[in-house]
C-alpha positions as CSV (number, residue, x, y, z in Angstrom):
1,X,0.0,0.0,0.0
2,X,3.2,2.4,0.6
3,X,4.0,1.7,-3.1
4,X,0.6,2.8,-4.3
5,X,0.5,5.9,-2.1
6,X,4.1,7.3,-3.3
7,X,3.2,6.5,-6.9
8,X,-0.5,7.5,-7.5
9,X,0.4,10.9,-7.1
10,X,2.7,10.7,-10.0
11,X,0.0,9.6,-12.9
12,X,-1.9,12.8,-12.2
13,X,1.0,15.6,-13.1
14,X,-0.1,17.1,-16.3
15,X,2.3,19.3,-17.9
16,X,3.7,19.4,-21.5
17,X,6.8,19.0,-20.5
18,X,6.6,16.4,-18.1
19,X,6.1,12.8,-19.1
20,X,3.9,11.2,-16.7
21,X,3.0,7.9,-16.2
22,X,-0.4,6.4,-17.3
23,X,-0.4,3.4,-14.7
24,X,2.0,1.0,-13.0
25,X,2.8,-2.3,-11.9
26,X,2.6,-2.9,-8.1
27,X,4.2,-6.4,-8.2
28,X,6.1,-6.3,-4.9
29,X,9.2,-7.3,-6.8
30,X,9.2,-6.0,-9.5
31,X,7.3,-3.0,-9.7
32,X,7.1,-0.5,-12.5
33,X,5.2,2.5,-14.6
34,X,3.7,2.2,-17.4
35,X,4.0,5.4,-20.1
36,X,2.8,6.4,-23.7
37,X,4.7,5.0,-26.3
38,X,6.5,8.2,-27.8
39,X,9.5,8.1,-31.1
40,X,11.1,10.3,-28.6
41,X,15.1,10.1,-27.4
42,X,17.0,10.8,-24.0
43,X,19.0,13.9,-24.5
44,X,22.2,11.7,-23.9
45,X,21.7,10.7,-27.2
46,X,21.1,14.0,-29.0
47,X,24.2,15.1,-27.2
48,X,26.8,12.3,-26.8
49,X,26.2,10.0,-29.9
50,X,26.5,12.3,-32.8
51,X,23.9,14.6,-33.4
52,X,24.7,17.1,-31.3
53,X,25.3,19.6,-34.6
54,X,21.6,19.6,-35.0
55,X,20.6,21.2,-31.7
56,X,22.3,24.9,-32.1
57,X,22.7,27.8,-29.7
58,X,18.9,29.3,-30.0
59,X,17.5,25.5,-29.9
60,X,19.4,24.7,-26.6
61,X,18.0,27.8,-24.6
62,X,14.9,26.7,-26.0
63,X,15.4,23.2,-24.8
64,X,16.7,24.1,-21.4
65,X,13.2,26.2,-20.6
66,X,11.6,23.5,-21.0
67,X,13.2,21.5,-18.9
68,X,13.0,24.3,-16.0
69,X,9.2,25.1,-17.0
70,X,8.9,21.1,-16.0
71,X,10.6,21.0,-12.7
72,X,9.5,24.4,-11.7
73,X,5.8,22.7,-12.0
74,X,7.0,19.8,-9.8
75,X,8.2,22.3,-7.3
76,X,5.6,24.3,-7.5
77,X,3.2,21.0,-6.6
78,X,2.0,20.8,-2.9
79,X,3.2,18.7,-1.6
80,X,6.5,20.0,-3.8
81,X,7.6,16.6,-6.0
82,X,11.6,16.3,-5.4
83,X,12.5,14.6,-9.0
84,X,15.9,13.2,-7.4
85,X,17.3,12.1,-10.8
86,X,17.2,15.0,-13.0
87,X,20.1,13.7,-15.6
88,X,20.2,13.8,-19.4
89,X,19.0,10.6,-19.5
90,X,16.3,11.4,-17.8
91,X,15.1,14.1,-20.6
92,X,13.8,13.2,-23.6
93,X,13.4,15.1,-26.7
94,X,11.5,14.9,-29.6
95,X,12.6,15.4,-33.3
96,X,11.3,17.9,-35.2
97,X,10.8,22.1,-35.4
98,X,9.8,22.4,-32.0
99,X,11.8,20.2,-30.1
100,X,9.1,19.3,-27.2
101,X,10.9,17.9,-24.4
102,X,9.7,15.5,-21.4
103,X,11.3,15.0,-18.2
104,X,11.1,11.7,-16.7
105,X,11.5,9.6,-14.1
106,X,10.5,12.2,-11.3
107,X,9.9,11.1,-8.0
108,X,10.9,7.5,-7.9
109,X,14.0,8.5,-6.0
110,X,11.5,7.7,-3.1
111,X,10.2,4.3,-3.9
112,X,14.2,2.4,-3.4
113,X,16.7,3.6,-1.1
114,X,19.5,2.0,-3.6
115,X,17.7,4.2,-6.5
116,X,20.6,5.1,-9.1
117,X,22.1,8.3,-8.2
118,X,24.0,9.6,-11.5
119,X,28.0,10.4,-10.3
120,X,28.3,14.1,-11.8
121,X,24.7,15.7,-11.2
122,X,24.4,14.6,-7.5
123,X,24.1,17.4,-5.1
124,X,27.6,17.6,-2.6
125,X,25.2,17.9,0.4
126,X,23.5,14.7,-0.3
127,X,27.0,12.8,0.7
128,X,26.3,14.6,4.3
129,X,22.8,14.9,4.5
130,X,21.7,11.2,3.2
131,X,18.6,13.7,1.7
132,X,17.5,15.3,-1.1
133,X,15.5,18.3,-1.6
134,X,14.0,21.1,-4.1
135,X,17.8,22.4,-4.2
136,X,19.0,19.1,-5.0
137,X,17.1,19.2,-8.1
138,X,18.4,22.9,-9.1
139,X,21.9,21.5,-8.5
140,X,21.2,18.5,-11.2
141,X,20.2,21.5,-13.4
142,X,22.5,23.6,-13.1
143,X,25.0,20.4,-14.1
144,X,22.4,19.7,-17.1
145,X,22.8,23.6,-18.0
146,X,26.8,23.0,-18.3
147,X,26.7,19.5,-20.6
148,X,24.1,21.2,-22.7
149,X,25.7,23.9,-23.6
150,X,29.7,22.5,-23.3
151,X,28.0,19.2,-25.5
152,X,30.3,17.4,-22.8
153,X,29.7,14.6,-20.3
154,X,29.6,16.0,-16.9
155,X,31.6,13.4,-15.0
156,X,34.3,10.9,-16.3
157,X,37.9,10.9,-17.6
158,X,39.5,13.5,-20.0
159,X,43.2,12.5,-20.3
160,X,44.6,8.9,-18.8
161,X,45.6,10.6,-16.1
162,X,43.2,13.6,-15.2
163,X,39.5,13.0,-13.9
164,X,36.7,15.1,-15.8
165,X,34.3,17.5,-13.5
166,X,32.3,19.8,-15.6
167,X,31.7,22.0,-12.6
168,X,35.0,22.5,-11.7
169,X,36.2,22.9,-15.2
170,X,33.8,25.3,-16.7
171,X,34.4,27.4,-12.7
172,X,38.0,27.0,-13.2
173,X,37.6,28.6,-16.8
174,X,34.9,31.0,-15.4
175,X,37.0,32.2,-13.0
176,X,39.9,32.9,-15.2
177,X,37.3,35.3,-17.8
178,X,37.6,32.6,-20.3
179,X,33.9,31.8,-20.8
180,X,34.7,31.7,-24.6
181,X,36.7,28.7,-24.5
182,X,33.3,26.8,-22.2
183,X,30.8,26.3,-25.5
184,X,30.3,23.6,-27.6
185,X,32.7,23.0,-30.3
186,X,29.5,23.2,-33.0
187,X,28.4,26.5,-31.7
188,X,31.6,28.1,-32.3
189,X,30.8,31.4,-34.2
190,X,27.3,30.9,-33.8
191,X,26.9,32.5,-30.0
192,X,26.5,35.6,-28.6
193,X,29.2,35.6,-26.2
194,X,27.1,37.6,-23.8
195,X,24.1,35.1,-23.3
196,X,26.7,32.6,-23.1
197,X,28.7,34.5,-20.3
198,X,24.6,35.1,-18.1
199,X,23.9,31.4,-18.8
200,X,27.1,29.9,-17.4
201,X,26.6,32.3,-14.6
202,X,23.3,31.1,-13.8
203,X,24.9,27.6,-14.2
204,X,27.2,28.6,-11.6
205,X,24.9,30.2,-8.9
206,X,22.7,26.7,-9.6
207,X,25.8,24.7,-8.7
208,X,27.0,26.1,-5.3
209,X,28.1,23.6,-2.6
210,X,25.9,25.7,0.0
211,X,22.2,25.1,-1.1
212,X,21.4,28.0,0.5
213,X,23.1,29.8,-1.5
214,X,21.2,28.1,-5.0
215,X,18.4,29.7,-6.8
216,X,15.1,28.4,-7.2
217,X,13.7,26.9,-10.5
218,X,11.3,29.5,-10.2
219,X,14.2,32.0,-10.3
220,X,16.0,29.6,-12.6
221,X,13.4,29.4,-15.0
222,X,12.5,33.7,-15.1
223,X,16.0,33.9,-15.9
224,X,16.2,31.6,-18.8
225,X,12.9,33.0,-20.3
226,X,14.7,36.9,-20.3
227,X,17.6,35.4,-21.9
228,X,15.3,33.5,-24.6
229,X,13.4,36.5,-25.3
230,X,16.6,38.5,-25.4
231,X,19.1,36.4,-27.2
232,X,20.3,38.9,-29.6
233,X,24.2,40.7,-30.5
234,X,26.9,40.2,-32.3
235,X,28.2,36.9,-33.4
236,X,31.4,35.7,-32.1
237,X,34.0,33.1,-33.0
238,X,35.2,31.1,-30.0
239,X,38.7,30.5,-29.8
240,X,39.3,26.2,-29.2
241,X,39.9,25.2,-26.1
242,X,43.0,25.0,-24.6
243,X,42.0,21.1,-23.4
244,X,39.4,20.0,-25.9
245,X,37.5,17.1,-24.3
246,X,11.0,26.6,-24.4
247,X,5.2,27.6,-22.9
248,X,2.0,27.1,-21.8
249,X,2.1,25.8,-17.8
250,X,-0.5,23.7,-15.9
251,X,-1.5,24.8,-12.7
252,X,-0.1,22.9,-10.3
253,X,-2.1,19.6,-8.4
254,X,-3.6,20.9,-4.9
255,X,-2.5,18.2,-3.1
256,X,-0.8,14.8,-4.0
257,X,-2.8,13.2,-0.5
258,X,-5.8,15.3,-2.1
259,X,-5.4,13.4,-5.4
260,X,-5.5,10.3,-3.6
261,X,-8.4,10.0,-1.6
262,X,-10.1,11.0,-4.7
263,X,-8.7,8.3,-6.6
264,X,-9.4,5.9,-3.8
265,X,-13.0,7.2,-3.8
266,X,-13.7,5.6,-7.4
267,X,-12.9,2.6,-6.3
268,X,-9.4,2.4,-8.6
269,X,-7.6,1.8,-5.4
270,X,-5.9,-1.5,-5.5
271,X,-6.4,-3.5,-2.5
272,X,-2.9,-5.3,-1.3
């Protein structure tokens, strides 16, 4: 009955952006969800296997407001919906013009205590805390903002000898005023330098060890819709790297224990 009250909840998020699931499995070993068949693919595999060159500067800002316009919704939820595994496998995009993209897979962080958590987009105070919260989530994003835009993998090994951190490399750049050298090697001549430089920032501020010191997605996701409305300038030409390794939203549910008493009430409620 724990299973069914964590995961009913789930199945009644609505939002474009988020990809729900339509039912589920509550076989005590080997539960799972059941979702719409869509000829959709994770955004690992737009970014890491070769296509990459098809998603350019404009359709990557457009791609990461969408993603925020989903988890600001969960957040926004009451009780707020924690998605625990926000990775870019976890996001899944859709070919085409528009791009639509759905983020998956939120909220079964609660349903194991051995639930995968992705090396790379975990939140530092999670190591501590044993917990994960709304400012978890922004950390994962604020990872996802720094592979999307750098095309790289956020965790794993650049040289034989060197370990790969995105959020230490693209600080460590940062810090020295060579934003320029952060960008995808595709997008080279293609960016305006000075959308680049506010999005790393706001990649940055997501990506603080203190929590406290994170912005929301609400905050998150304003910021990302001035910059979409207001990516204009000059084109600039990146130099190579020294070491070269968008809405209409839902209102949010009243109350997930709401939704399921009323689900309970039409007699859908499984009886284990």
């Amino acid at each position: 009955m724990e299973f069914l009250y964590k995961v009913t909840p789930l199945s009644f998020i609505k939002h474009k952006n988020l990809l729900s699931p339509m039912g589920f499995c509550a076989d005590s070993d080997h539960p799972m969800f059941i979702y719409e068949y869509l000829q959709i693919e994770s955004l690992y595999g737009w970014l890491h296997t070769g296509k990459k060159e098809l998603l350019d500067w404009r359709t990557r800002l457009h791609i990461l407001q969408q993603i925020a316009q989903g988890m600001e919704y969960l957040h926004s939820c009451s009780p707020s919906i924690i998605h625990g595994q926000l990775t870019s496998t976890s996001v899944y995009l859709g070919d085409g013009d528009a791009y639509v993209v759905k983020v998956a897979d939120f909220g079964i962080h609660e349903l194991s205590q051995n639930a995968d958590r992705s090396p790379g987009y975990l939140d530092p105070e999670y190591a501590v805390t044993r917990r994960l919260t709304e400012k978890s989530d922004v950390y994962s994003f604020g990872v996802l903002i720094l592979e999307i835009v750098s095309g790289r993998i956020p965790l794993g090994s650049s040289t034989e000898k060197d370990s790969f951190n995105i959020v230490e490399w693209v600080r460590g750049l940062h810090d020295e005023g060579n934003d320029e050298h952060i960008p995808d090697t595709c997008l080279h001549g293609v960016c305006n330098v000075t959308m680049v430089s506010r999005i790393i920032n706001l990649a940055l501020q997501a990506t603080e060890e203190d929590a406290n010191e994170r912005p929301t997605m609400s905050k998150i996701l304003n910021e990302l819709r001035e910059v979409n409305k207001t990516e204009t300038g000059h084109h600039v030409v990146f130099a190579e790297p020294d070491n070269p390794y968008n809405s209409t939203d839902s209102d949010a549910p009243s109350s997930s224990s709401a939704m399921l008493s009323e689900w309970c009430e039409k007699d859908l409620c499984i009886n284990t």
